[in-house]
N, C-alpha and C positions, 0 to 999 in steps of 0.2 A: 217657677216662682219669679215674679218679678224682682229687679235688682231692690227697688225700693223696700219691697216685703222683705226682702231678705235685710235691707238694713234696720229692719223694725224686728226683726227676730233676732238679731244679734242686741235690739236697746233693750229687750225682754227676756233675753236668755236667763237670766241669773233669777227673774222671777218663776220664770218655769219649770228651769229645774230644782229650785226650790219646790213650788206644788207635786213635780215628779219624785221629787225624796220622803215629801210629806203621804204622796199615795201609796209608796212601796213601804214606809214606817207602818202606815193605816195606826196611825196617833190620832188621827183626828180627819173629817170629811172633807172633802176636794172636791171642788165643780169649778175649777178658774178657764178661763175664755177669752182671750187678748186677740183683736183683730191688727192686723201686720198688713191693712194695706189692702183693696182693691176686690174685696170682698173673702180673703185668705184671714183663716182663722188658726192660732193655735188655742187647743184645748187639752186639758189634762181633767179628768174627770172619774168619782168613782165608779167601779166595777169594770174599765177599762185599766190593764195595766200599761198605757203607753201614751206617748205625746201624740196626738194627731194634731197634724197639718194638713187643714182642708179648705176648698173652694165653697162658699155660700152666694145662697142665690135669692132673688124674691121672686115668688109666683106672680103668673103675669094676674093682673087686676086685683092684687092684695098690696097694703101697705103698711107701715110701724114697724118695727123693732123687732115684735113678737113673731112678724110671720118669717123672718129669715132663716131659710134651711139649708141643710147641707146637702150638698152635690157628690159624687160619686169619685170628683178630681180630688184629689189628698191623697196621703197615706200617712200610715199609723205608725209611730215606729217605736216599739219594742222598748220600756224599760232596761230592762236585763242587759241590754247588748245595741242593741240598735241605738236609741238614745245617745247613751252614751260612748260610743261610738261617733258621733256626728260631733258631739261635744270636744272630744280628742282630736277631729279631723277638722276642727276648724281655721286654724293657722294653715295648713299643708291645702282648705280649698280656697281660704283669699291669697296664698301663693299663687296658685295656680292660674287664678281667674280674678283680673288686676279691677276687672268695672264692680264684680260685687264685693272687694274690699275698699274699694275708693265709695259707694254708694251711702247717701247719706236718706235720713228718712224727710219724706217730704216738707213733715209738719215742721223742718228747723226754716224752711225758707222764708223771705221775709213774708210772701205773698200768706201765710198762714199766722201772722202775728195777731190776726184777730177770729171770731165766731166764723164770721163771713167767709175768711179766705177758705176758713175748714170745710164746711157748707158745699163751698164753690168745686173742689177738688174731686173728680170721679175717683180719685185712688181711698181719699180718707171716707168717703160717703159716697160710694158704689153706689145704695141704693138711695139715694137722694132724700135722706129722712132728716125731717126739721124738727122733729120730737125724739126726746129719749125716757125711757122710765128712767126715774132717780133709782138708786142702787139700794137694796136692799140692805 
């Protein structure tokens, strides 16, 4: 994972494992999908119990939003213990490892102060898309 994803997982953490608390309640349906960066996705979603963190791709000669798929790089990690787990270890791995505590996420830089700079970025728009559906 790059230093940058990793500082976009730490700006989303607190939404995530909110959706992870919301999956293991099963109060209510979960399908959330936050991209971290350079085509790295976290997802929490139902009928999976666990956060995955994966690499998405786009097929060559397809384009939009809709065609982006996931890759086989990622891993799932485990509600119950794994999750949570990484959650507790996060102070003892920005000890450890000084560039992904000091990383900040790209989009604070100035050069992203506007559409354009985001646009222009291979990390924010890996897959070069100038369209987005409005959200449901």
């Amino acid at each position: 994972m790059f230093a940058r994803s990793w500082a976009y997982l730490q700006r989303y953490l607190t939404k995530i494992d909110e959706e992870a608390r919301e999956l293991n309640r099963k109060s209510r349906p979960v399908n959330y999908r936050v991209h971290l960066g350079h085509g790295i996705y976290a997802s929490v979603s139902d009928g999976y119990m666990c956060v995955d963190l994966r690499r998405f791709c786009m097929p060559y000669g397809l384009q939009g939003e809709h065609n982006i798929r996931p890759t086989k790089e990622g891993l799932a990690l485990r509600l119950e213990d794994e999750w949570s787990a990484l959650l507790d270890l996060m102070s003892v791995i920005h000890a450890a490892n000084l560039e992904l505590a000091a990383a900040k996420p790209c989009c604070d830089n100035a050069d992203h102060a506007n559409q354009l700079g985001m646009l222009c970025c291979s990390g924010c728009n890996p897959f070069h898309l100038t369209m987005w559906n409005a959200p449901n």
